[in-house]
TIRO-633637 format. One record per residue (C-alpha): z, x, y. Coordinates in steps of 0.02 Angstrom, whole numbers, plus 50000, padded with zeros to 5 digits. Layout:
<recs>
ZXY
...
</recs>
This chain:
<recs>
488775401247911
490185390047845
491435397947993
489945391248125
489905374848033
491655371948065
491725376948233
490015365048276
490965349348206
492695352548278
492005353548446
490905335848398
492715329248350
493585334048499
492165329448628
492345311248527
494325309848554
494075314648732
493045300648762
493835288248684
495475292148777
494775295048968
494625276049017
493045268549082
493045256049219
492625239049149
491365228549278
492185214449333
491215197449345
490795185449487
491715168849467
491195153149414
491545133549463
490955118349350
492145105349394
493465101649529
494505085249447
494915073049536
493565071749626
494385057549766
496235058249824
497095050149978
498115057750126
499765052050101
500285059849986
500365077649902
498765079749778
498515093549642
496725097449624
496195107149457
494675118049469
493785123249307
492545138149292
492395156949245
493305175949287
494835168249410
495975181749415
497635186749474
496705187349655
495605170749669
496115159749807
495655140949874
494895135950006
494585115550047
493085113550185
493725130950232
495605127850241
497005138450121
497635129349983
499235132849917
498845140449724
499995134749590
499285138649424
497965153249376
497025156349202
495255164249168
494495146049173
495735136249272
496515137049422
497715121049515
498105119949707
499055109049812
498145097249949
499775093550056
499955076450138
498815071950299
497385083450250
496105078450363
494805063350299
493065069050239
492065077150095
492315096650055
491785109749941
493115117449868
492835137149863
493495153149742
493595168649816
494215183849692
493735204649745
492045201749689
491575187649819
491585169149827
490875156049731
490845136449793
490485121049712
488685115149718
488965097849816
490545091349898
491895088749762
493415081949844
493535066249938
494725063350042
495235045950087
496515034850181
497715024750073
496935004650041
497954995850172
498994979250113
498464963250193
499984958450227
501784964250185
503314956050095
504914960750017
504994962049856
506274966749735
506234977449578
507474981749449
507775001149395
509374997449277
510574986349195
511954987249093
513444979549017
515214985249017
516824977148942
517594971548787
515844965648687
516384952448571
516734934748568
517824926448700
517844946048776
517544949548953
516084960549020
515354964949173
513574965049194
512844979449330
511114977849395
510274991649513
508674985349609
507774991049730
506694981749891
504944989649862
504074978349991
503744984750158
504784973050233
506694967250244
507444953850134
508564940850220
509924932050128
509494937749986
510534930549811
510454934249620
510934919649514
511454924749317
510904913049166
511404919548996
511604908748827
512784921048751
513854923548918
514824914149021
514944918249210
516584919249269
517354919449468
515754920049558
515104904149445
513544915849407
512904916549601
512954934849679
512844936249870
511784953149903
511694949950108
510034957950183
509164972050098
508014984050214
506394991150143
506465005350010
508605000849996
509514997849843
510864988349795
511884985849650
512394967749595
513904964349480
514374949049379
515664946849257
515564934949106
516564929648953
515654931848789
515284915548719
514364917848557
513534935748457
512294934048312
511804949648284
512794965148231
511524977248315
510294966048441
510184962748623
510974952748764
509634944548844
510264936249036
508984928249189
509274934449350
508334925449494
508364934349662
508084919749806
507704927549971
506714926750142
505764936650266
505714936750434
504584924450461
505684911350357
504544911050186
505504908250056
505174923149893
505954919949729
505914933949589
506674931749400
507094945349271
507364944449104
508654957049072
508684963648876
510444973548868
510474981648687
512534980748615
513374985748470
514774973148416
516144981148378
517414967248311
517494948948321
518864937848393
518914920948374
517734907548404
516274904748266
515874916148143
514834930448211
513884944848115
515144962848116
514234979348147
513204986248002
513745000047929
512885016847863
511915012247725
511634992347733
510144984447735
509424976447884
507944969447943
506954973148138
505524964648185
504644972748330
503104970848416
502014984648445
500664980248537
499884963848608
498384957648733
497684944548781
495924938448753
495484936848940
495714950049071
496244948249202
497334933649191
496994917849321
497764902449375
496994886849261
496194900649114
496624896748940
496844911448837
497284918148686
499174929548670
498724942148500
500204951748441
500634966448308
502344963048243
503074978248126
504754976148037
505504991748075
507124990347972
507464994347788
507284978247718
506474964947694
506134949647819
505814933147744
505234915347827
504914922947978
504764909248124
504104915148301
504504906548440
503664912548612
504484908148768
506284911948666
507364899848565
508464901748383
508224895148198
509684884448129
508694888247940
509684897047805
511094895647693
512154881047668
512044862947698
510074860047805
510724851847941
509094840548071
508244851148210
508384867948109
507164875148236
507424875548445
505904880748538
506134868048699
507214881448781
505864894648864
505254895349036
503274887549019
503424882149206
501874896449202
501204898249028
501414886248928
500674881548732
499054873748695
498374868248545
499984870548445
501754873048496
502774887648532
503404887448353
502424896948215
502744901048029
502384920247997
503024918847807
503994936347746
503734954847778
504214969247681
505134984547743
503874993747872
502584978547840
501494976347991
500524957448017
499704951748159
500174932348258
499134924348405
499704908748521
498534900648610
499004896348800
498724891848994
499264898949144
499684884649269
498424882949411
500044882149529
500424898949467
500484915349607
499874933949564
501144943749500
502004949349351
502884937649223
504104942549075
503894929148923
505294930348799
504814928148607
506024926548473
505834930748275
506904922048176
507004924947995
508344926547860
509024942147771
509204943447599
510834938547589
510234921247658
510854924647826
510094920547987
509524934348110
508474932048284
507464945648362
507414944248524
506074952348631
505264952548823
503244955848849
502464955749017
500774943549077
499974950549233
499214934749321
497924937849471
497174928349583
495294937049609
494084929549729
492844917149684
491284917849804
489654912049808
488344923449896
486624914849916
485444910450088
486184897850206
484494893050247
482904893750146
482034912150203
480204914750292
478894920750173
479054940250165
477524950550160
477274967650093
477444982050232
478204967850363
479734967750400
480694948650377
482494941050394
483854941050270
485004925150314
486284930750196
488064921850169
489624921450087
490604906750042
492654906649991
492594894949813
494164896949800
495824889349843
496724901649955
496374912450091
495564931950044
495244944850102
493694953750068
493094974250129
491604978250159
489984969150091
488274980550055
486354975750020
485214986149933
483634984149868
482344997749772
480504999849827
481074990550015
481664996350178
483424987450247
483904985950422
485814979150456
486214977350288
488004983350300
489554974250378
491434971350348
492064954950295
493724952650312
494904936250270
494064920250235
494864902950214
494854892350073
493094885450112
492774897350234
491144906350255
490214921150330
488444925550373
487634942650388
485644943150456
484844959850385
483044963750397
482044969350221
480404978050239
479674977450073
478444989549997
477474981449890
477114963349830
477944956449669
479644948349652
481024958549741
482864963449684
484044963649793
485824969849771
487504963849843
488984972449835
490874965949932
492344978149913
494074973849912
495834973349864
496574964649718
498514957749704
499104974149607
498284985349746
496914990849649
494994990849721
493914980749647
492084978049679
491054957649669
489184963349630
487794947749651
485984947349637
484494938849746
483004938549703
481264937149847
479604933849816
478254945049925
476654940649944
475064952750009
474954954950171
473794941850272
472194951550375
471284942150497
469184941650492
468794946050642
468214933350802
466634931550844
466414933751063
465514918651136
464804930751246
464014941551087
462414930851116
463114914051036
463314925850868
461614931050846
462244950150844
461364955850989
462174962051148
462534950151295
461374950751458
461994964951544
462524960951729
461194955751866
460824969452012
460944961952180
458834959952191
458864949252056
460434938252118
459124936752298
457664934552210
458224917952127
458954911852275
457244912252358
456654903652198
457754888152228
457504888852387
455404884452347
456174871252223
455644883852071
456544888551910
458134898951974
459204898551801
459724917951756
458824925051584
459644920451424
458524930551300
459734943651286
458714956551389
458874960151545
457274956251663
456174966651755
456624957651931
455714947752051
453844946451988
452414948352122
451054940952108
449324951252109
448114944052245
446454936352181
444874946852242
443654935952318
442044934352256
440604944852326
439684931952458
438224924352385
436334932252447
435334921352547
434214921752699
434654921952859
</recs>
């Protein structure tokens, strides 16, 4: 009995290890898609679209509208492909296909769209480096090397860079560096070489202007400044005034830095006042005391030794586009310990004469260390300034009463406010619970006082006060689309119906039938009647008569009896 035992559960052992070693096919799953990101790109350029779902494997491939996509990445739940340049414009689903089949999105997830086109072109210059090289130290020579590029889509003539420092000197060229003309998408390197005049820092920053003059083809004269911020170590001093020598391992120092800052209006226009919030940190390892900001750049004559007048020289910036209101440029921030953080706010304008485009504003800290000594913190920020439109959408002449289910005119128009020419995309009305006819057309540049007028047709659905929404893409100064959204507002009114007209001819209105038409007995019948100088008129009781009337002849009377 035991021997049978045995054998009954080694066999149930063995069956059990057999199956756990054959392998059993595992049922693979269809896939999944529940996002494609992003879900617009433009032509141009290469795109990477990511697609997010369930069950890709090794095998899935993309499909755009039906065209092969090149696959980079692949995971369970993610998969990225590459939309080369000049794919076609339009909307597409974007499709999976893995052994078990293919899965698309539910609605079209990729647009694909041309670049925004530029109103206009100009050169333009930008700067990709800068650096210093040379003997740094007072009455030293160095050279100063600046790369820039021309990033407008058209070429710079006699183009020049002109070098303003306070701590250097040009030399040779007297600070004015010929750069010739510069094609589109060209770079060019500009040299100038300076003596060092001054240094007050031991570890700090050069800081030198550079204005680029230049012109394009039409003869319009472009002018573009940089504020260039060249970090240097100083690594002796000869001669001229005393000047701080590099700190060494283990000395204290202060470093005032700002980490953040905005503005209290966005985006920056010509004539808007506005307020300039910063977060200063002192980044150093000690501590920072009588700190004195000064925003558009300048230097603090406070500190040891004998006070001498005018401790404090703010009069220096650039404010030929923002300049201080309220209070000057000059503030008192009081002392910060070592990785302190406070926070400092200017109040100022940007000129009304002042053209889109992006402006560096120096600000200095100036403060004392704790031997006494006076350190400045020099530092650049960056104030985009645009110049949006300013239109006023309204009816250019008062509109015809609209009725509910009739269709009536829209005299819509736009108006330029503004001061300059722009140029607007394409303007939109819509309007819920109301049928539009011609209620889409492209705007395009308007002068300074300039207008345009759009007739559209609103059918409107019911009575009540009606909505209506205007929308005008375009372009702003930095290339990015924006959208101006206004509001109108109709009143309709129930539709008008008529009573109905009562038919001269309906028996002067006493709701009987008119006299049907006379038969041609009747017509001779009264002509014989005027003819004996009777009544002749036709009958106007409403029913027709009987025609002519004959009369019966009179029987005679019987003779009377008598005698013959």
């Amino acid at each position: 009995m035991k021997t049978q035992l045995l054998r009954i559960v080694s066999f149930a052992l063995l069956a059990a290890l057999m199956v756990a070693v054959i392998p059993h096919p595992v049922q693979a799953q269809a896939p999944t898609i529940s996002g494609v990101t992003p879900p617009q790109i433009v032509n141009n350029v290469d795109n990477i679209i990511t697609i997010t779902g369930t069950n890709f494997d090794s095998t899935a491939q993309v499909t755009l509208g039906g065209t092969a996509l090149l696959r980079l990445t692949q995971g369970p739940t993610e998969l990225t492909a590459l939309v080369p340049a000049g794919f076609p414009v339009g909307s597409y689903d974007v499709t999976v296909t893995t052994n078990i089949g293919p899965v698309s999105c539910l609605a079209p997830c990729v647009v694909v769209s041309n670049p925004p086109t530029v109103p206009f072109s100009r050169p333009q210059f930008a700067v990709y480096s800068s650096k210093i090289t040379g003997n740094v130290r007072v009455n030293g020579e160095v050279t100063l090397k600046v790369v820039m590029e021309n990033v407008g889509r058209a070429t710079a003539y006699n183009a020049q860079a002109a070098f303003a420092s306070s701590d250097l000197v040009p030399t040779k060229t007297g600070g004015i560096a010929i750069v010739g003309n510069v094609d589109y998408d060209d770079e060019v390197e500009v040299s100038q070489t300076f003596i060092v005049s001054s240094l007050n820092t031991g570890f700090g920053v050069i800081v030198v202007d550079m204005t680029v003059t230049y012109y394009d083809e039409k003869g319009t004269t472009y002018s573009d400044k940089f504020t260039l911020s060249i970090p240097v170590t100083v690594a002796g001093v000869s001669g001229g005034p005393p000047a701080a020598t590099a700190t060494p391992t283990g000395v204290k120092v202060s470093q005032l830095v700002i980490t953040h800052y905005a503005t209290s209006i966005t985006p920056l226009q010509p004539g808007e006042q506005f307020t300039l919030d910063l977060d200063v940190q002192n980044l150093g390892n000690a501590k920072a005391q009588r700190i004195t900001m000064i925003v558009g750049g300048g230097s603090s004559g406070s500190g040891g030794g004998t006070p001498q007048p005018g401790g404090v020289s703010g009069g220096g910036g650039d404010f030929a586009n923002f300049a201080p209101v309220g209070a000057s440029n000059v503030q008192s921030l009081g002392d910060l310990d070592m990785g302190g953080k406070l926070k400092a706010s200017q109040n100022l304008i940007v000129n009304v004469n002042t053209n889109p485009g992006a402006y560096p504003m120096r600000i200095t800290f100036s403060y004392l260390n704790d031997k006494g000594e006076t350190i400045s913190d020099e530092q650049v920020i960056t104030l985009l300034v645009y110049s949006l439109p300013n239109v006023d959408v309204s009816f250019y002449r008062p509109p015809d009463p609209f009725f509910a289910g009739q269709p009536g005119a829209l005299p819509i128009q736009i108006v330029n406010l503004g001061k300059r020419l722009v140029v607007l995309g394409t303007m939109k009305i819509e309007a819920e619970g109301a049928v539009l006819e011609n209620g889409t057309s492209l705007v395009g540049s308007l002068d300074a006082g300039g207008y345009f007028t759009l007739d559209a047709f609103v059918t409107p659905e019911q009575p009540g006060p009606l909505t209506l929404d205007i929308t005008i893409d375009y372009t702003d100064d930095f290339n990015q689309s924006r959208t101006i959204t206004r509001t109108l507002v109709i009143e309709v009114t129930e539709a008008m119906i008529e009573p109905p007209i009562d038919d001269p001819s309906f028996n002067n209105g006493g709701g009987f039938p008119a006299p049907s038409q006379e038969t041609a007995w009747q017509k001779v019948w009264r002509f014989i009647l005027g003819l004996l100088g009777l009544d002749s008129a036709p009958s106007t009781d409403g029913i027709p008569g009987p025609g002519p009337q004959i009369e019966e002849p009179i029987p005679a009377p019987p003779p009377a009896g008598g005698k013959g």
